[in-house]
DOZA-49634 format. One line per 10 residues: number of its first residue (from 1); their letters; for each residue x, y, z of N, C-alpha, C, O, CB. Coordinates in steps of 0.001 Angstrom, whole numbers. Glycine has a CB too. Layout:
N
NUM = A = X:Y:Z:X:Y:Z:X:Y:Z:X:Y:Z:X:Y:Z; ...
// end
This chain:
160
1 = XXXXXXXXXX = 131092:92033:43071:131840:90831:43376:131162:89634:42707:129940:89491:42698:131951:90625:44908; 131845:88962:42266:131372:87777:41705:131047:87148:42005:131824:86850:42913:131691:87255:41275; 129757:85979:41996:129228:85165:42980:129963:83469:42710:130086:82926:41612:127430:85282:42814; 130337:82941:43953:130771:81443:44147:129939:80778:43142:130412:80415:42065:130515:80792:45694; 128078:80519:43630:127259:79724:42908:127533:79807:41831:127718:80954:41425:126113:79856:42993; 127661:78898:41045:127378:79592:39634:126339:78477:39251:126266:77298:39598:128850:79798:38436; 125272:79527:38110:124009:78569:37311:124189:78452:35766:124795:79186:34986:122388:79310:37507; 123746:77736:35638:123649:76989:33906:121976:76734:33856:121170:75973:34392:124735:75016:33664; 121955:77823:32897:120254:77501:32373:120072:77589:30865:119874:78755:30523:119076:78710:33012; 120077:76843:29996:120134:76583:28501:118749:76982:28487:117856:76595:29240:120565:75013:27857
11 = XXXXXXXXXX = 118654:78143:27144:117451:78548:26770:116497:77198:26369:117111:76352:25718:117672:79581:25603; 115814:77048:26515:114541:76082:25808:115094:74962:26953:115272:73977:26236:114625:75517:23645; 115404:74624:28099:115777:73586:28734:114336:73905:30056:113947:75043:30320:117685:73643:29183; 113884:72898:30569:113071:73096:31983:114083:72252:33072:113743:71487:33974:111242:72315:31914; 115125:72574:32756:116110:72607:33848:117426:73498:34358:117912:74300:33561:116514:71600:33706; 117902:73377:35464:119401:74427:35386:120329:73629:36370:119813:73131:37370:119185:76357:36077; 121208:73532:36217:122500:73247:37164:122811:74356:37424:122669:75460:36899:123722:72510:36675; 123544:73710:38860:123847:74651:40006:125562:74222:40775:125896:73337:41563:122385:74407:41257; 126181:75106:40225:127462:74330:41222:128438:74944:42245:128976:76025:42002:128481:73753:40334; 128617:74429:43113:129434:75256:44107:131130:74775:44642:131368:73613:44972:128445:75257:45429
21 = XXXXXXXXXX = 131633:75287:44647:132626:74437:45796:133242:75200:46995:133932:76209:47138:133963:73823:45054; 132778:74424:47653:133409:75126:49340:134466:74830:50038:134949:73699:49974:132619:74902:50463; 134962:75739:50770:136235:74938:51659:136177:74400:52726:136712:74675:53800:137209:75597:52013; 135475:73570:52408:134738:72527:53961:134895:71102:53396:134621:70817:52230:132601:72806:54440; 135367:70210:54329:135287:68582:53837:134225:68018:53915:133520:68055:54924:136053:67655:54497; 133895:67309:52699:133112:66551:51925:131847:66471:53249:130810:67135:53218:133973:64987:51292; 132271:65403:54483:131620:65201:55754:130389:67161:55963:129212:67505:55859:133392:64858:57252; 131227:67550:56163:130631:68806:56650:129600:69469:55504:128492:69898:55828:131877:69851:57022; 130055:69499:54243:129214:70345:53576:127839:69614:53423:126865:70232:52996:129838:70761:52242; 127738:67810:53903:126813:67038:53650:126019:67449:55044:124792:67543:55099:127284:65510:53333
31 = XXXXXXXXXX = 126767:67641:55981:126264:67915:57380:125028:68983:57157:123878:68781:57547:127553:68566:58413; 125435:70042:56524:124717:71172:56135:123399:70761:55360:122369:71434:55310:125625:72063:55292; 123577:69763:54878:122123:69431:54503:121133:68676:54864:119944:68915:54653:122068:69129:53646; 121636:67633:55484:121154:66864:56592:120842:67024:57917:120438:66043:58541:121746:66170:56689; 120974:68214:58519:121228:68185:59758:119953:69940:59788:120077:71122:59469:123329:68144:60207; 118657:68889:60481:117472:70520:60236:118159:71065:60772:119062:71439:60023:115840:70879:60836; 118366:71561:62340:118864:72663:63091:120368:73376:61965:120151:74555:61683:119369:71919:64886; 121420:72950:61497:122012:73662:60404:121238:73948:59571:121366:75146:59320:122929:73131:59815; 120609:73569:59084:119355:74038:57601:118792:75014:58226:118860:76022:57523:117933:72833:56980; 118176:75241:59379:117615:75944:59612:118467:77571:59633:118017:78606:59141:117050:75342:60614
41 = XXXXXXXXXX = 119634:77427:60264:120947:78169:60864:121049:78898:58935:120857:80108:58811:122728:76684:61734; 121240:78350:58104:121996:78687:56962:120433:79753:55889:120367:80747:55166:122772:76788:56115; 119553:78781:56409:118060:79443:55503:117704:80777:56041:117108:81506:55248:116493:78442:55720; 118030:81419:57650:117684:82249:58088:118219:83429:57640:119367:83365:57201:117717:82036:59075; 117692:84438:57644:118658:85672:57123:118089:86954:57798:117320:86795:58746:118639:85887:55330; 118344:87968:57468:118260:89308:58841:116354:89585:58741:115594:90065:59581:119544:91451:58201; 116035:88955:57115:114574:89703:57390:113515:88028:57616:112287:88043:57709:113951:91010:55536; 114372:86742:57661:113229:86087:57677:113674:84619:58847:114885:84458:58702:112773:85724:55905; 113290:83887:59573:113931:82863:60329:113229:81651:60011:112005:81635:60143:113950:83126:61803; 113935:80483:59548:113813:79139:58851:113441:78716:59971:113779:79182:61059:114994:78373:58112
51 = XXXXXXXXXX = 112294:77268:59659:111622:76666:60759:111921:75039:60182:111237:74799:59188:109834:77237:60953; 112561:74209:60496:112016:72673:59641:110883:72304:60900:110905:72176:62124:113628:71036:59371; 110098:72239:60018:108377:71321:60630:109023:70425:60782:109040:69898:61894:106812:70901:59653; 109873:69862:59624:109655:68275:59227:110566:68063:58770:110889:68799:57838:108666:67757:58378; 111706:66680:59258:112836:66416:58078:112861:65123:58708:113101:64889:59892:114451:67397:57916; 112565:64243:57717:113451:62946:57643:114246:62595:56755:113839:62280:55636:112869:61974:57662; 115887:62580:57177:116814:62311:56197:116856:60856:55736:117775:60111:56077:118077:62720:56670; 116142:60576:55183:116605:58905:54671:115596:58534:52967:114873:59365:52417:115865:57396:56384; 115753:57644:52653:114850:57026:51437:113765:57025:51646:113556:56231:52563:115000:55797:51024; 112449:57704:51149:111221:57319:51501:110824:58521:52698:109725:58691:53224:111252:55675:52004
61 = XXXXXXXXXX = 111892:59162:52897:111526:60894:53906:110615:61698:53387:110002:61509:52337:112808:62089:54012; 110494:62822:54296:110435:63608:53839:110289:64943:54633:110281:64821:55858:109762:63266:53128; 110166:66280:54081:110416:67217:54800:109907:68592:54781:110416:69227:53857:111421:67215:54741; 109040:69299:55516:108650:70691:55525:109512:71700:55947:110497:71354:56599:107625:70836:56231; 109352:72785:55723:110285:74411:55385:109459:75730:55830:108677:76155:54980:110579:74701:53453; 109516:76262:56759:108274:77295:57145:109321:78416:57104:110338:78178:57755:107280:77070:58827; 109254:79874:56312:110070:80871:56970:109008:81925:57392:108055:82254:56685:111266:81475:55997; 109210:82284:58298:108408:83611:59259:109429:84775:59417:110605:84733:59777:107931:83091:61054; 108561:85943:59004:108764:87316:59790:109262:87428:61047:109404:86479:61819:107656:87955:59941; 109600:88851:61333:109667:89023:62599:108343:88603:63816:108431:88084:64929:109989:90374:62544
71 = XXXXXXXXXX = 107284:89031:63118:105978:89171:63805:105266:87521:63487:104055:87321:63580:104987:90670:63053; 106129:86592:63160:105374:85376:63546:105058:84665:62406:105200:83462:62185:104149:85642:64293; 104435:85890:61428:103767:85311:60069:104253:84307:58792:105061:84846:58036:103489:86408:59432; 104080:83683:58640:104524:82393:57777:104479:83232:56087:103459:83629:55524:103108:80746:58018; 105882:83322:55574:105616:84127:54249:106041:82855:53618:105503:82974:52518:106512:85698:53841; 106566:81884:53601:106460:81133:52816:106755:79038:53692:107388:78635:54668:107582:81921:51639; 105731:78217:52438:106355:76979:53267:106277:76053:52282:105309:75734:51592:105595:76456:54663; 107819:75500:52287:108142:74497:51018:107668:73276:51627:106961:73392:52628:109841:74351:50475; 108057:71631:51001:107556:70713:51431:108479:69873:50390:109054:70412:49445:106005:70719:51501; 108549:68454:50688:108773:67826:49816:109397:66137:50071:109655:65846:51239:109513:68732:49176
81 = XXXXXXXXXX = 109609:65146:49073:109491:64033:49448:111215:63636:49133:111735:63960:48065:108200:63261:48686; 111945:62936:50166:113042:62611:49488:112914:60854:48950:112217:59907:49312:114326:62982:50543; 113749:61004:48141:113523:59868:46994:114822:59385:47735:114893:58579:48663:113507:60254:45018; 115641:59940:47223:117195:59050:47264:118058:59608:48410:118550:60652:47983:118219:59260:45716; 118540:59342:49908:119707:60037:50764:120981:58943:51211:120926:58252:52228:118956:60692:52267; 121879:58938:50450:123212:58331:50278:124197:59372:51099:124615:60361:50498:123622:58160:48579; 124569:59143:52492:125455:60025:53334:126443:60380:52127:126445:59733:51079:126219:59225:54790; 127463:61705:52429:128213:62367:51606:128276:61983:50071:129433:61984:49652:129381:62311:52161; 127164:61603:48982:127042:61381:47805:125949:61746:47277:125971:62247:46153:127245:60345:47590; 124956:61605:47852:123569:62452:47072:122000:62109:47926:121431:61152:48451:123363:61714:45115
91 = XXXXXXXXXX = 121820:63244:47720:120273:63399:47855:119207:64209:46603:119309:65300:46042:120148:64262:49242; 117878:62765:46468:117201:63211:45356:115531:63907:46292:115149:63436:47363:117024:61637:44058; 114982:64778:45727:114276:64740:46588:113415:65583:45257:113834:65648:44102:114734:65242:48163; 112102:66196:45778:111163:67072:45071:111131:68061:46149:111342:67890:47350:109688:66432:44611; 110762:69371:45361:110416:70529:46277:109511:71298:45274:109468:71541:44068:111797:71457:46884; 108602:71628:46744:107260:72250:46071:107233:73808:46882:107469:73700:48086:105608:71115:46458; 107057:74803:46544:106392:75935:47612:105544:76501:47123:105544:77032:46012:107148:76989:48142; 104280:76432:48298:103592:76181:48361:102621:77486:48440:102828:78074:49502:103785:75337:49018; 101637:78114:47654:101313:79034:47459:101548:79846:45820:100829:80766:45431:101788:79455:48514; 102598:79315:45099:103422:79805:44668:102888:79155:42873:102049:78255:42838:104855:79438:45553
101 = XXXXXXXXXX = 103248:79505:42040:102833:78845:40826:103601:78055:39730:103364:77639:38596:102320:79706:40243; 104911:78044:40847:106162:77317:40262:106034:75802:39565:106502:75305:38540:107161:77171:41465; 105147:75309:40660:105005:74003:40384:105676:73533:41304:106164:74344:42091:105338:73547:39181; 105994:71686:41572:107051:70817:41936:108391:70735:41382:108267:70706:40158:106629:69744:41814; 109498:70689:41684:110613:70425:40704:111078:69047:41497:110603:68594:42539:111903:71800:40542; 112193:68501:40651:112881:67501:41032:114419:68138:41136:114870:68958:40336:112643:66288:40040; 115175:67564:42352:116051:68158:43131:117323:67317:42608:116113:67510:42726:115661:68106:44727; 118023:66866:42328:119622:65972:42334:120507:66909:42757:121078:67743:42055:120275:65348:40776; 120647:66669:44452:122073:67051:45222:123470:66047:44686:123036:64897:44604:121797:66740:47094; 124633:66070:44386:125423:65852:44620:126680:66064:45080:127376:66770:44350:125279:65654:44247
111 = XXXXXXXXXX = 127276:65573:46288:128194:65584:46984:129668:65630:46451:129696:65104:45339:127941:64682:47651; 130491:65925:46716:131979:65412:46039:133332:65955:46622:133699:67121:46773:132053:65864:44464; 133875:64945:46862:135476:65439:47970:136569:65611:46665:137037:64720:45956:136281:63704:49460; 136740:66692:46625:137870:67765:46335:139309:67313:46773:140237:66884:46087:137537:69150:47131; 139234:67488:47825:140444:67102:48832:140029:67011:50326:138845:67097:50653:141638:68228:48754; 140992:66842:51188:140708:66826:52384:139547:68060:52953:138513:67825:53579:142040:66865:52971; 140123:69555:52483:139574:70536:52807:138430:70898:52182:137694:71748:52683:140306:71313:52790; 138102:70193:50822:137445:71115:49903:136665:70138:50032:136833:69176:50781:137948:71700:48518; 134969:70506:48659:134530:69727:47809:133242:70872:47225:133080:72090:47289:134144:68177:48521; 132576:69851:46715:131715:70525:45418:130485:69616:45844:130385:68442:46200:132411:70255:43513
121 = XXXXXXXXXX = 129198:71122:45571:128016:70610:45622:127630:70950:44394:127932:72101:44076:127196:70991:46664; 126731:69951:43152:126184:70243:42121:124694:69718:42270:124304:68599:42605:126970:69750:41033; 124033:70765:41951:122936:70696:42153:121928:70683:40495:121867:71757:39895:122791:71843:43197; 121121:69295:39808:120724:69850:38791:118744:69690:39635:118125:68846:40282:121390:68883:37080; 118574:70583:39270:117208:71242:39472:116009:71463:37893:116010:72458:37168:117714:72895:40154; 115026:70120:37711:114397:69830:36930:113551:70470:37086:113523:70654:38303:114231:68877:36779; 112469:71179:36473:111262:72020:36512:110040:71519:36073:110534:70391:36048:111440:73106:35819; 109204:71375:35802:107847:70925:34903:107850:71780:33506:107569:71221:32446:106261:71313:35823; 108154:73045:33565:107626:73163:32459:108977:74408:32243:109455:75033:33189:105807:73495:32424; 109489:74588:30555:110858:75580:30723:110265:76844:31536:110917:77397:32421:111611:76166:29026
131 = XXXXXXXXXX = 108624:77356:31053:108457:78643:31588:108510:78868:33435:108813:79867:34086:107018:79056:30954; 108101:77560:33859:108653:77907:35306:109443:78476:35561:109575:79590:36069:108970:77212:35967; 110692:77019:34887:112481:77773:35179:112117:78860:35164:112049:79464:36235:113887:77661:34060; 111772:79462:34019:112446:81328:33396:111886:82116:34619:112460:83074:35136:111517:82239:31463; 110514:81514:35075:109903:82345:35879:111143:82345:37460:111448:83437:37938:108120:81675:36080; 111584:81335:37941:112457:81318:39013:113706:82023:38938:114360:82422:39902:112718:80109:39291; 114119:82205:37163:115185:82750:37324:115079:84332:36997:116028:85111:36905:116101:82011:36577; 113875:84587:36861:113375:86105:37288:113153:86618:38501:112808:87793:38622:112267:86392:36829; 113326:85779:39584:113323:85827:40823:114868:86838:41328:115582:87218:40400:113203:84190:41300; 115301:87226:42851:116363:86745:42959:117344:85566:43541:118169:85315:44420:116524:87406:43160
141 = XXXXXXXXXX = 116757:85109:42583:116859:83593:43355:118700:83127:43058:119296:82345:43798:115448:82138:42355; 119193:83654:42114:120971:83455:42182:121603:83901:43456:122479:83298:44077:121805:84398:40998; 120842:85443:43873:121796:86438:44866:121070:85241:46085:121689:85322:47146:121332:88749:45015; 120044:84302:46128:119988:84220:47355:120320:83149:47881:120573:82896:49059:119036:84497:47718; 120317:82115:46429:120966:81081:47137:122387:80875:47086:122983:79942:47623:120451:79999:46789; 122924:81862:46365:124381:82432:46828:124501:83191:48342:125634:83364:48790:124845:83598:45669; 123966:83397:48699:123729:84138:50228:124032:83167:50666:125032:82939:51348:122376:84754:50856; 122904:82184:50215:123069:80797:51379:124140:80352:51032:124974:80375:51937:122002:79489:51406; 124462:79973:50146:125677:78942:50441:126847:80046:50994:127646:79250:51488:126257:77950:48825; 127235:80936:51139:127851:81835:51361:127822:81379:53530:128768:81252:54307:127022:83374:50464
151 = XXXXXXXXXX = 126370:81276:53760:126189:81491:54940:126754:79197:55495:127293:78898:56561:124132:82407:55139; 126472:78438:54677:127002:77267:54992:128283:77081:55128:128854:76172:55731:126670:76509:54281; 129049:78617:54129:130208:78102:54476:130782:78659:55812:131288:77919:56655:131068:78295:53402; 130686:79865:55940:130875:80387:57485:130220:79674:58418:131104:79446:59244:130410:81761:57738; 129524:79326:58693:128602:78093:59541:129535:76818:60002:130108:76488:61041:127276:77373:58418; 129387:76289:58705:130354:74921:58857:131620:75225:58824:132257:74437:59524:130220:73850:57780; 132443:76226:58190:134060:76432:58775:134107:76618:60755:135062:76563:61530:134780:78298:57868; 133117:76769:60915:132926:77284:63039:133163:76326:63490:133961:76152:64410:131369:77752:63966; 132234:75143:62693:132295:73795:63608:133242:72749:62839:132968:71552:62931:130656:73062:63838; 134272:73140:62134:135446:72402:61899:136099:71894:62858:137125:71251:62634:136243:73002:61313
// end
């Protein structure tokens, strides 16, 4: 089956766009990002459960990411500073995880109403260096953050 997300990664680029569109209004799909307890709800999945330490949604925020095992153990914890949070239009932020040799990237969320029902999240995701990117997109990092958005949209269609 074909995945919703779709990515754009130009060889020799240390960046990739990311774009989605869901059938949720503009309000809601922003909800999903702003709102830890949903972040948390959408990051979780059967083998790992999302924790926000830390979220402040505004200019000058910022926010921690813990996911744990069944048995407690912390396998991974992002972090990061938001720069720019404009309700249903954009959030700029950095994300780092931590352990990891990715580096920092720089984040540009943008928001966008479709129609009443719909809209579109584009996400361009800056890297430090191209070999990071390549290294993230050796990951499975398409199938998973297609999972997720997969899981925002069943989420937020509940609380329509």
């Amino acid at each position: 089956m074909e995945q919703k997300t779709k990515i754009t990664a130009e060889d020799g680029k240390q960046e990739m766009i990311i774009t989605r569109e869901f059938d949720l209004p503009l309000e809601l799909l922003f909800k999903a990002y702003a709102t830890p307890e949903i972040i948390e709800e959408w990051m979780t999945n059967p083998y790992t459960t999302a924790k926000m330490v830390k979220f402040e949604g505004k200019k000058h925020g910022s926010y921690q990411l813990e996911s744990v095992d069944a048995q407690g153990n912390v396998l991974f914890r992002a972090n990061g500073a938001i720069h720019e949070f404009i309700p249903n239009k954009k959030i700029t932020r950095t994300f780092e995880m931590e352990g990891m040799p990715m580096g920092v990237q720089l984040e540009i969320y943008e928001f966008e109403k479709l129609s009443d029902d719909t809209s579109k999240l584009k996400m361009h995701v800056i890297y430090e260096t191209v070999d990071q990117r390549d290294q993230v997109l050796k990951l499975p990092f398409a199938q998973g953050l297609s999972m997720a958005h997969d899981r925002i949209q069943d989420i937020m269609r509940i609380s329509k």
